[in-house]
N, C-alpha and C positions, 0 to 999 in steps of 0.2 A: 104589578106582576105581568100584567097582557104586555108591558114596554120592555120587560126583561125577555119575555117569551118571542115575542116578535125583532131583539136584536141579536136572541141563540139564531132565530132564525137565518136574519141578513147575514152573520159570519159563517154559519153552516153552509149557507148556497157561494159566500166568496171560496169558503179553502174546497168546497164541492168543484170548484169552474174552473180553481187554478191547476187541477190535477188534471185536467182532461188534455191538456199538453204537455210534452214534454220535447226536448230540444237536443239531435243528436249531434256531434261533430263529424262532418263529410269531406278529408282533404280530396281533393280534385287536381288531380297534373295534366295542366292545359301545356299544348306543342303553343313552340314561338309565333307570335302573328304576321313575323314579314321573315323571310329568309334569304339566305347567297345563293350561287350556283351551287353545286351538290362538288366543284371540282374545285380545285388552287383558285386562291380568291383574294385577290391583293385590294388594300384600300392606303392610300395614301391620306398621312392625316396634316391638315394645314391652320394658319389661324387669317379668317378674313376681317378680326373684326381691330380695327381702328381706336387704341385705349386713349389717343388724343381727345375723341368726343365727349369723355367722361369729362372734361377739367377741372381735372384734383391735380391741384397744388402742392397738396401735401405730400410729399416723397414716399414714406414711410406706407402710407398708405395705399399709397398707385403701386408702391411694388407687390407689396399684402394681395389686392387684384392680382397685379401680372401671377404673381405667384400660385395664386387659385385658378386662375385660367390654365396655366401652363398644368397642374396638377389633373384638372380636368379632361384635359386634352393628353395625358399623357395614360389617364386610369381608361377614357374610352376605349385607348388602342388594348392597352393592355387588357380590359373583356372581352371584346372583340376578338383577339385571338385565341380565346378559351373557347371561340368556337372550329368546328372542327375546318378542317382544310383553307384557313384565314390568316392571313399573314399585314402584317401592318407595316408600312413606312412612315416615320414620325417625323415632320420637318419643322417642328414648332420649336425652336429656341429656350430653353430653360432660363436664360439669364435677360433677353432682352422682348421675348414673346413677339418677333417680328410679323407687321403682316406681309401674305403674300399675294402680289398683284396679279403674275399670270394669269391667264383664263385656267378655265377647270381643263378644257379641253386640251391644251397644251401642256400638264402638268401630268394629267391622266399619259398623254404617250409619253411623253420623255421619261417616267417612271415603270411606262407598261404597268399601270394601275386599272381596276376594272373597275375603283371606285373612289372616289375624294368624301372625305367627310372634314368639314370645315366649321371653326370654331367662329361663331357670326354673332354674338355678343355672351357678355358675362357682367354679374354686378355682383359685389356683395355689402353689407352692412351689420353692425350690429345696434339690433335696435329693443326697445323697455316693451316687454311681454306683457308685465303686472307686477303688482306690489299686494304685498301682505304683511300689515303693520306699519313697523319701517325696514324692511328689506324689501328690495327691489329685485325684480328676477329679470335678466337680458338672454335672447335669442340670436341666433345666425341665421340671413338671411339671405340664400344662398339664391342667384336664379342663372341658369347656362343655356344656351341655347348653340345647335350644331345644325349645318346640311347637308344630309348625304346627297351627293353627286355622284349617276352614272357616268359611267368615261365620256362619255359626250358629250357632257356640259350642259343637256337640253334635260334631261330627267331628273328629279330632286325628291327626296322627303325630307322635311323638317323636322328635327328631334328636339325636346325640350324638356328640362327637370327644373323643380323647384325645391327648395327646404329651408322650413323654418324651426330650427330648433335650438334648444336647450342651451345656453353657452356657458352663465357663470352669474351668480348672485352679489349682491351687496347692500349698504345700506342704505336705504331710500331718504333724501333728504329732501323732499317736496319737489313738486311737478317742475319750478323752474331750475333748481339747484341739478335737476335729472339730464336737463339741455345742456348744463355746462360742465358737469363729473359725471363722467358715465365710460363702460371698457371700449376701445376705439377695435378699427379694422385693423389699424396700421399696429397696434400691438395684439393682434390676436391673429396673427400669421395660422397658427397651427388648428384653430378652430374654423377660420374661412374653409383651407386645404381638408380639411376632413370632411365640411359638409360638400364641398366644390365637388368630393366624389360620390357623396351620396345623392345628390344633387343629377349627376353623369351616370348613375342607374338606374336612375329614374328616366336618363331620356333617351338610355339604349335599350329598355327593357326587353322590347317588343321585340324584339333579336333573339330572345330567351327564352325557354320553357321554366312557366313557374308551377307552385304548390298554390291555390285557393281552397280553405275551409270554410266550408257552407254548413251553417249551424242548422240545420233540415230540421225544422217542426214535424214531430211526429201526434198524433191521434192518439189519444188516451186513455179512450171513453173506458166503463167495465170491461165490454167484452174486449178490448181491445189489450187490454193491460198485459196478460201474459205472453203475448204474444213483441206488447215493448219492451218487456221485461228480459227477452231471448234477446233482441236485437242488442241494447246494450251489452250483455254477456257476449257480444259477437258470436250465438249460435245462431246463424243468420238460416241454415236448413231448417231449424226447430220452428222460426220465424214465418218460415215460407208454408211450410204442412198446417200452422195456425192461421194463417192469414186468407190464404188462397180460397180454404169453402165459405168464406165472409164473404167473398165478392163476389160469390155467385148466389147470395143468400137473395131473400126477397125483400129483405127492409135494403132501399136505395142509398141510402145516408149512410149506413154502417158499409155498406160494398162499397160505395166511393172512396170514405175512411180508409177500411183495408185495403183497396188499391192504391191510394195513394201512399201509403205506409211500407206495400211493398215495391215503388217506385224507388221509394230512397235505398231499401234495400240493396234495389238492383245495383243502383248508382253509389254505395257503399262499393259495392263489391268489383264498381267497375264496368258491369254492364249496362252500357247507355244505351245501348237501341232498346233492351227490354223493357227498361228504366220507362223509357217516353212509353211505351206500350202502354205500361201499369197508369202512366201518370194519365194519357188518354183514357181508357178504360175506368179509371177513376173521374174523369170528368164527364163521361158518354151515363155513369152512373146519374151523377147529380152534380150539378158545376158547383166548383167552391175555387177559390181563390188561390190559395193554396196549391194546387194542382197546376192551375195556370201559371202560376211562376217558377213552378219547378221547369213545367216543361217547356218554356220558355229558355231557362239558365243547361236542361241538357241538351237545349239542339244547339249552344253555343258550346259545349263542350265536347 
């Protein structure tokens, strides 16, 4: 009986602890991390990298590459100009993916370009993920790599994407039979070129302004509850008149709580300077962790 009573116990204090959190979704639109001039902004786009070095033999194959490369370099220009006052010149070859020798410098004027971005290697492969049973599951292994070039030739950032994903199944016929039946590059043209662009937003991104959801642990404790109960309901005013006389309360622990609770609030709603206030003032209460990484992630936003 005392072993039955004492393990009502231990499950009463687990489902008691796991209530005391709850986890809201906070998207976040962060602006681009590197930008153009604000005016007309030409970038000329080139290919520096040499497919000689790879030597592949296999025809069928080296084009599959070329193929992904040139896709690559054709989806960068193509984002790129979805930004605003950005104009692209494309001199990358579709059929034979030529490199080009000039300096950057000499390419930049002859084009009146303000900027070169250069296509400086590309690989792809398809290679064995995992096996479950006897099916075998194969990935795309896409990796690209580009240079932005100021017209001068002397200033550069390096852009780089990678992706491994998903291609196409079949069935697994032991480890060595894997080495010599398995779907190749040279026949999967359309799966290289699909990841070769997904691959190329990942190494422009930073050009971008994206969306980040921050899944914000919220406080749960009793007195807290109705007050998380608003915030889900997005009555976030309801949230705020609940919350607010808890942080000025005299227990330390529940006022850091509800400061921190109305940190994400804020940064729900947008307001990031007040955001960090709440999230400070929650931790001037009583430090906890929590707090410290919020307000850490709003002074990057």
């Amino acid at each position: 009986m005392k072993r039955l009573l004492l393990l009502g116990l231990v499950i009463t204090l687990f489902f008691s602890s796991c209530v005391q959190f709850k986890y809201l979704p906070v998207p976040v639109d962060y602006g681009a991390k590197f930008s153009f001039k604000p005016d007309t902004t030409t970038i000329l786009l080139i290919n520096q990298f040499d497919f000689n070095k790879l030597k592949i033999n296999n025809k069928r194959k080296l084009d599959a590459i070329k193929s992904g490369a040139f896709t690559a370099t054709k989806y960068a220009g193509n984002r790129l100009t979805q930004i605003p006052h950005v104009r692209v010149i494309n001199l990358v070859d579709s059929a034979t993916v030529s490199t080009t020798a000039d300096s950057i410098k000499d390419l930049a004027a002859k084009y009146n370009s303000d900027y070169v971005l250069a296509l400086t290697n590309f690989t792809a492969d398809i290679v064995l993920s995992g096996t479950t049973s006897s099916v075998a599951y194969y990935n795309s292994d896409v990796l690209v790599n580009f240079t932005l070039f100021e017209g001068n030739g002397i200033y550069f950032r390096k852009l780089a994407g990678a992706v491994n994903e998903p291609q196409s199944q079949g069935i697994y016929l032991g480890l060595f039979a894997s080495l010599v039946i398995h779907p190749t590059v040279g026949g999967n043209k359309g799966s290289i070129n699909s990841s070769a662009e997904h691959a190329t937003d990942i190494a422009v991104q930073d050009y971008f302004p994206y969306t980040l959801t921050h899944n914000r642990l919220l406080y749960n404790d009793d007195l807290l509850q109705p007050a998380v109960s608003e915030i889900f309901a997005g009555h976030y005013d309801k949230a705020y008149n609940l919350l607010l006389p808890l942080t000025q309360g005299a227990d330390a622990k529940l006022a850091s709580k509800a400061a921190y609770n109305l940190a994400v609030v804020y940064e729900a709603q947008g307001d990031i300077d007040i955001a960090m206030n709440m999230a400070q003032l929650s931790l001037d209460k009583n430090k906890n962790r929590f707090a410290t990484m919020l307000l850490a992630d709003l002074k990057a936003e």
